[in-house]
N, C-alpha and C positions, 0 to 999 in steps of 0.2 A: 573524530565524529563531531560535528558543527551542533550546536545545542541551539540554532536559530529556528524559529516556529517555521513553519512552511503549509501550505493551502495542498488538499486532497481533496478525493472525493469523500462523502460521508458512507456510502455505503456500495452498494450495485444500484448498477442503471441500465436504463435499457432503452430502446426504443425504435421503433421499423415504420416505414413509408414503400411506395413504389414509386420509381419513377422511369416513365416507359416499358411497362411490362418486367422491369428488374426487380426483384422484391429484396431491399436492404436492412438489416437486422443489425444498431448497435449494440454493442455489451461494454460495462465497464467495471472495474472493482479497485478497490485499494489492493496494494499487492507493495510488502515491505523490504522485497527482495526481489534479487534477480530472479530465482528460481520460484518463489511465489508468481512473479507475473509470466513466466514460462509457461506453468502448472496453471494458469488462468486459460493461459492460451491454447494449448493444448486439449483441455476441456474445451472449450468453444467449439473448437476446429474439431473435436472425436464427432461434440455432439451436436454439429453440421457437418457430420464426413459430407452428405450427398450435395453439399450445396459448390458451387461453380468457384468461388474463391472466401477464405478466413483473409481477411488484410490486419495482421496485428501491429502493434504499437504501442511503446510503454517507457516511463521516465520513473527512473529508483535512484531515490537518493545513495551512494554510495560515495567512494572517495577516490575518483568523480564522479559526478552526477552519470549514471547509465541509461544511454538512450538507443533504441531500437526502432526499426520498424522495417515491413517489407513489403510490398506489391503483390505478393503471392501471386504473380500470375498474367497480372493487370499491364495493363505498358505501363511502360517504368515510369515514374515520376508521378502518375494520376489515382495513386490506393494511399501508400502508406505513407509516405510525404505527408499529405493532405490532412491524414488523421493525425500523426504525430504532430504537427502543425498548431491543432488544436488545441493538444495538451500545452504544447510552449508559450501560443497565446494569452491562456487562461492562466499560467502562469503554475500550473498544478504537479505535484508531485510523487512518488510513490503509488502511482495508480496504470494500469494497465487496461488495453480497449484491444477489442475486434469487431471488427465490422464484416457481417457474413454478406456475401452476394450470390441470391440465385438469378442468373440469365434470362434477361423474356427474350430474347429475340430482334432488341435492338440495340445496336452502338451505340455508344451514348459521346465517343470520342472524348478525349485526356481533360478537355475542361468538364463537360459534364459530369466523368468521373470524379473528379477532383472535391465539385461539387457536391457530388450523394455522399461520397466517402467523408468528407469533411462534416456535413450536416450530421450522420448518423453518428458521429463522433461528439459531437455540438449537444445534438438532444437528448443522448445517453448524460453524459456529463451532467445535462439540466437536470435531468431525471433524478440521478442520485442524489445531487446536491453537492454543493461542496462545504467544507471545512477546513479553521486549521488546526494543525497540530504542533504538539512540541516534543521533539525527540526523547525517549525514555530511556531508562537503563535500568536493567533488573537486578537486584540486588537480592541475593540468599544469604540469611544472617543465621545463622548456628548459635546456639549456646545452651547451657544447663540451665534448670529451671529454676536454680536462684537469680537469675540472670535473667527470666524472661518476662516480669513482671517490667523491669525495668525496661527494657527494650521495647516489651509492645504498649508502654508510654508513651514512651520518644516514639514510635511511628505511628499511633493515634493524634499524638500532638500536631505532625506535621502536611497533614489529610490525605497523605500518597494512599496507592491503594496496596492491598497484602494479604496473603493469606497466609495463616500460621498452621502446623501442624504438632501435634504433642506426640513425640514415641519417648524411645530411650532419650532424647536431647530433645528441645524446641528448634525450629527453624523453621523463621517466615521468610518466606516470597514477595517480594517487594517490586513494585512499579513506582522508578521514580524518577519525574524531568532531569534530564541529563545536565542542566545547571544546579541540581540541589546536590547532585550524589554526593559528591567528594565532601558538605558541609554535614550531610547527614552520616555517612562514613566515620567523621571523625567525633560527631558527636558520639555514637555507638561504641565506638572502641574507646573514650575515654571516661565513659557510665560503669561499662565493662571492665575497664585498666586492662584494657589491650586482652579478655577471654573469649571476645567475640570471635566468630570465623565467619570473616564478611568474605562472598566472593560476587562477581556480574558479568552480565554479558548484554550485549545492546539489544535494544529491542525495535 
């Protein structure tokens, strides 16, 4: 997993125009996964079953980059092209869009498509915003509570974010840039002398 910062969107976007009686509706959202930006699209598309075509489209960073998109319907080359397009231009990642289209009654032919689909892609994006980010990793650190005074030091010192819980053992949840873990890892287990029980998973 590449621990270099990369540009998203900041949050959902949105935004609709018509053009020649077609009424166009983008949407966009951060989505950290395949199946998150699936699970985007799928909502869109439930919650536009009646509408004429969902055209999705989505870039997740994985290993490799996973990129998507499809026409639903549109002639080939003038829906999802167009949208995905956009995301590649902007340069943005981890974010997933669909563009809904209800039919007025005119052709708009593959460039005019090409056009609304791209825009409604364009000013959803503007809508949210954009940001960047930098890859995290979740760290779950275990240990007894002679042990946890010292621990939620070191992860106060270091400003990651964490929530701790107190049962039978302590164990915080941690968020942290995927260039710190391994330094913060080994600070923990040598506070500890090796009783912590560090495990992570990406985020």
């Amino acid at each position: 997993m590449t621990d270099e910062a990369y540009d998203t969107v900041a949050g959902r976007g949105e935004a609709a125009f018509e053009v020649q009686g077609s009424e166009f509706i983008g949407r966009v959202c951060p989505a950290h996964t395949v199946d998150e930006a699936e699970a985007f699209v799928d909502a869109v598309s439930g919650e536009y079953a009646d509408a004429t075509h969902n055209v999705p489209a989505y870039r997740v960073r994985a290993d490799p980059l996973r990129e998507y998109s499809s026409d639903d319907g549109e002639p080939s080359g003038s829906a999802g092209k167009p949208a995905l397009n956009v995301l590649q231009q902007r340069e943005i990642e981890n974010v997933a869009a669909v563009v809904t289209r209800y039919y007025g009654g005119t052709n708009l032919g593959v460039g005019g498509l090409a056009r609304a689909y791209s825009r409604a892609v364009k000013d959803a994006v503007d809508d949210a915003g954009i940001t960047t980010e930098r890859p995290h990793e979740r760290l779950t650190v275990t240990v007894d509570y002679d042990d946890s005074g010292t621990v939620r030091g070191i992860v106060e010192s270091t400003g990651v974010e964490f929530d701790a819980s107190y049962e039978a053992t302590v164990t915080f949840d941690l968020r942290v840039p995927v260039a710190e873990a391994d330094t913060l890892r080994e600070r923990i287990a040598s506070a500890t002398s090796g009783r912590a029980r560090i495990g992570s998973s990406d985020d």
